[in-house]
C-alpha positions as CSV (number, residue, x, y, z in Angstrom):
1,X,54.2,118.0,-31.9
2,X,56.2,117.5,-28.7
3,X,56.0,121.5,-27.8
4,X,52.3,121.4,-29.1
5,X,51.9,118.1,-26.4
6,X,54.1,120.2,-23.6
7,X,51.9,123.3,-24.0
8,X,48.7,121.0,-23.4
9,X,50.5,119.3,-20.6
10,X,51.5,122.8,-18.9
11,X,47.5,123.7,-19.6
12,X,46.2,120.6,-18.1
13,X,48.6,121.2,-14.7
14,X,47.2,125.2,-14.5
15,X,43.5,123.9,-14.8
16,X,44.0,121.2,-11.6
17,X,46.0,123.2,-9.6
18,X,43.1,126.0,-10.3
19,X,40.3,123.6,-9.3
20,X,41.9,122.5,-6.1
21,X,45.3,124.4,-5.4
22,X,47.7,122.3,-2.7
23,X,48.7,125.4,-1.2
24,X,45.8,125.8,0.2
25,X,45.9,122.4,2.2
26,X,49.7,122.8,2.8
27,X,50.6,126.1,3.2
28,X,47.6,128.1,3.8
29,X,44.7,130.3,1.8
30,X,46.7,133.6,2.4
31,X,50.0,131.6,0.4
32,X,47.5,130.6,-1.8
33,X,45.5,134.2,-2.5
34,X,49.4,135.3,-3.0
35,X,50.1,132.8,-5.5
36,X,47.1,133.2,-7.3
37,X,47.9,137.1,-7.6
38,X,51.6,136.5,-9.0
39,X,49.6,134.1,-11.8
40,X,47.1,136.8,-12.5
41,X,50.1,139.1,-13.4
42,X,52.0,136.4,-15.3
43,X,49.0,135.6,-17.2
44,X,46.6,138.9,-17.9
45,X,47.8,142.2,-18.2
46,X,46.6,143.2,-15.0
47,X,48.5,144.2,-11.6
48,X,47.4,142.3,-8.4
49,X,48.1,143.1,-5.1
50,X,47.3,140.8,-1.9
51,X,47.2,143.0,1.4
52,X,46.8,140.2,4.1
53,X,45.8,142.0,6.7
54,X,45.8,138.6,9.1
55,X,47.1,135.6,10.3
56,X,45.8,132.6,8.7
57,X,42.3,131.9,9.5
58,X,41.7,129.1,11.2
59,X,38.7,127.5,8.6
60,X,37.6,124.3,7.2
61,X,39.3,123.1,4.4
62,X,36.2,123.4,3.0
63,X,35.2,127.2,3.8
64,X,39.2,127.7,3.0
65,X,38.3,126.5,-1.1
66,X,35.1,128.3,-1.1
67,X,36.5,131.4,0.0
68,X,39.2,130.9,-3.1
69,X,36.6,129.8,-5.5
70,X,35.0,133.2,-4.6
71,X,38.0,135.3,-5.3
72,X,38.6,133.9,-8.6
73,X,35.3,134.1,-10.1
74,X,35.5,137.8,-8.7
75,X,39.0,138.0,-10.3
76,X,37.7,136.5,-13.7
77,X,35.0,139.0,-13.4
78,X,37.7,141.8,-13.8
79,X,39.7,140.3,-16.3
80,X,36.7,139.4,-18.2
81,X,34.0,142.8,-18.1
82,X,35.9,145.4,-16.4
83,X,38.8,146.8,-18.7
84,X,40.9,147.4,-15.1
85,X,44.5,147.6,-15.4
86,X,44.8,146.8,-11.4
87,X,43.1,144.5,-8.8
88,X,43.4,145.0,-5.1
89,X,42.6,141.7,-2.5
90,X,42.7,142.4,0.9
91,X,41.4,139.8,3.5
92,X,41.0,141.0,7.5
93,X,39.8,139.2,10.3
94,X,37.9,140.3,13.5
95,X,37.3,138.2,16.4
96,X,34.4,136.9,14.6
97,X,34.6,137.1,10.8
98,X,37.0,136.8,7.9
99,X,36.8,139.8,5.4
100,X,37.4,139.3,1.9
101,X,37.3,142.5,-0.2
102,X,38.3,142.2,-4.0
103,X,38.6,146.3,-5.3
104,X,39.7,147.0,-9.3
105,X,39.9,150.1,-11.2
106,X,37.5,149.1,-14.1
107,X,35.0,150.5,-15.8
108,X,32.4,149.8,-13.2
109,X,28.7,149.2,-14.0
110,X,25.2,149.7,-12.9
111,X,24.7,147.4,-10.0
112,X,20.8,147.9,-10.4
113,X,20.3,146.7,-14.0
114,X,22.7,143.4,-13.3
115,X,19.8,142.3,-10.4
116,X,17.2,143.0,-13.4
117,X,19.6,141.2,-16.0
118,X,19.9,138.5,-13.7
119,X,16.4,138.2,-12.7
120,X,15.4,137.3,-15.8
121,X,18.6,135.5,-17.5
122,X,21.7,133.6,-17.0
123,X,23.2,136.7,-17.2
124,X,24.9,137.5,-13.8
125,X,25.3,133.6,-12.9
126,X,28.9,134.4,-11.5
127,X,27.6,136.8,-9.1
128,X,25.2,134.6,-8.5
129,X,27.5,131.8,-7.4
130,X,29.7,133.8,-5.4
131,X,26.5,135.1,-3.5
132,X,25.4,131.5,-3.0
133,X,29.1,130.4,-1.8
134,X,29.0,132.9,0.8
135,X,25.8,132.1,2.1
136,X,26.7,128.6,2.1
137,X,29.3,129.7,4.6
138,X,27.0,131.5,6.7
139,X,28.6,134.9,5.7
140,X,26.9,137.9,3.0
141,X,28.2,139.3,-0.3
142,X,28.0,142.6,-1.8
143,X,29.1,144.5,-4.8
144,X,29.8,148.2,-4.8
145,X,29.9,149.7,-8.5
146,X,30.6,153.1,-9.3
147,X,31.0,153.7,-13.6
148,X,34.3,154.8,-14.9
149,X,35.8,154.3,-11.4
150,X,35.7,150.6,-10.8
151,X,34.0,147.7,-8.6
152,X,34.3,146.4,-4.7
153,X,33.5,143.3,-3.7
154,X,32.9,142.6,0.0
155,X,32.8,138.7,1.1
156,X,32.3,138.6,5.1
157,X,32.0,135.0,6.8
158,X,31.9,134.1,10.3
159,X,34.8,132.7,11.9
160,X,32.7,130.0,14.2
161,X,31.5,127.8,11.5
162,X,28.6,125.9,11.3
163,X,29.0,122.4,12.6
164,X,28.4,120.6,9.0
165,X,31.1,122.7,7.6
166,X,33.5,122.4,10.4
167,X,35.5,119.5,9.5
168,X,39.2,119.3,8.8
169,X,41.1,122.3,9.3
């Protein structure tokens, strides 16, 4: 019963810090994209690499969750449909935007028939979300497919915020 109650304990501490991880306020979204790579290795059988490619941006807390929430449903994507045995996260930065581009070795599929899917379904609602995040933050999202060779997703947002989402930094 006790290692039954530790598991569910260790569980419980995984699922908060995934809904709001304190990295992110104290040490950064680039410690915490890191971090969240060197769980998707201990947890999945799946090889994740972060190429930070800036400093930290300077964003909202706000924008700074969003942006994570985006890369995990696009990581849980992977791990879920795509049968990759490696994901690639790199995040650059311009003068005006932050770049976000989440690249794995899957088995790709036909971007065309998920719009239709989704169109008429449920099905889809993760890309759906992560569209919707991005917009939020003023920025665009894309997916690149290509079968048997894998999936790209490409997450741009603007640096200069707008004013409702500019709060704390």
């Amino acid at each position: 019963m006790i290692e039954t109650i530790k598991t569910i304990i260790n569980g419980m501490r995984e699922i908060i810090f995934n809904l709001r991880p304190m990295s992110i306020d104290n040490l950064g979204l680039t410690v915490a994209i890191d971090s969240y790579c060197l769980q998707l290795k201990k947890n999945n059988d799946i090889d994740a690499e972060f190429h930070n490619q800036t400093e930290e941006p300077k964003l909202s807390s706000i924008s700074k969750i969003t942006l994570y929430r985006i890369l995990q449903e696009a990581c849980y994507n992977v791990i879920k449909h795509a049968s990759a045995s490696k994901i690639d996260i790199t995040l650059s930065c311009t003068e005006t935007g932050l770049h976000l581009i989440v690249r794995d070795n899957g088995c790709g599929f036909d971007t065309m028939k998920l719009q239709e899917l989704s169109d008429k379904t449920l099905y889809g609602f993760g890309v759906s979300m992560m569209r919707e995040r991005a917009v939020l933050l003023g920025g665009t999202f894309r997916i690149e497919s290509i079968i048997d060779e894998g999936t790209t997703v490409y997450v741009d947002i603007p640096l200069q915020e707008k004013e409702d989402n500019s709060g704390d930094d």
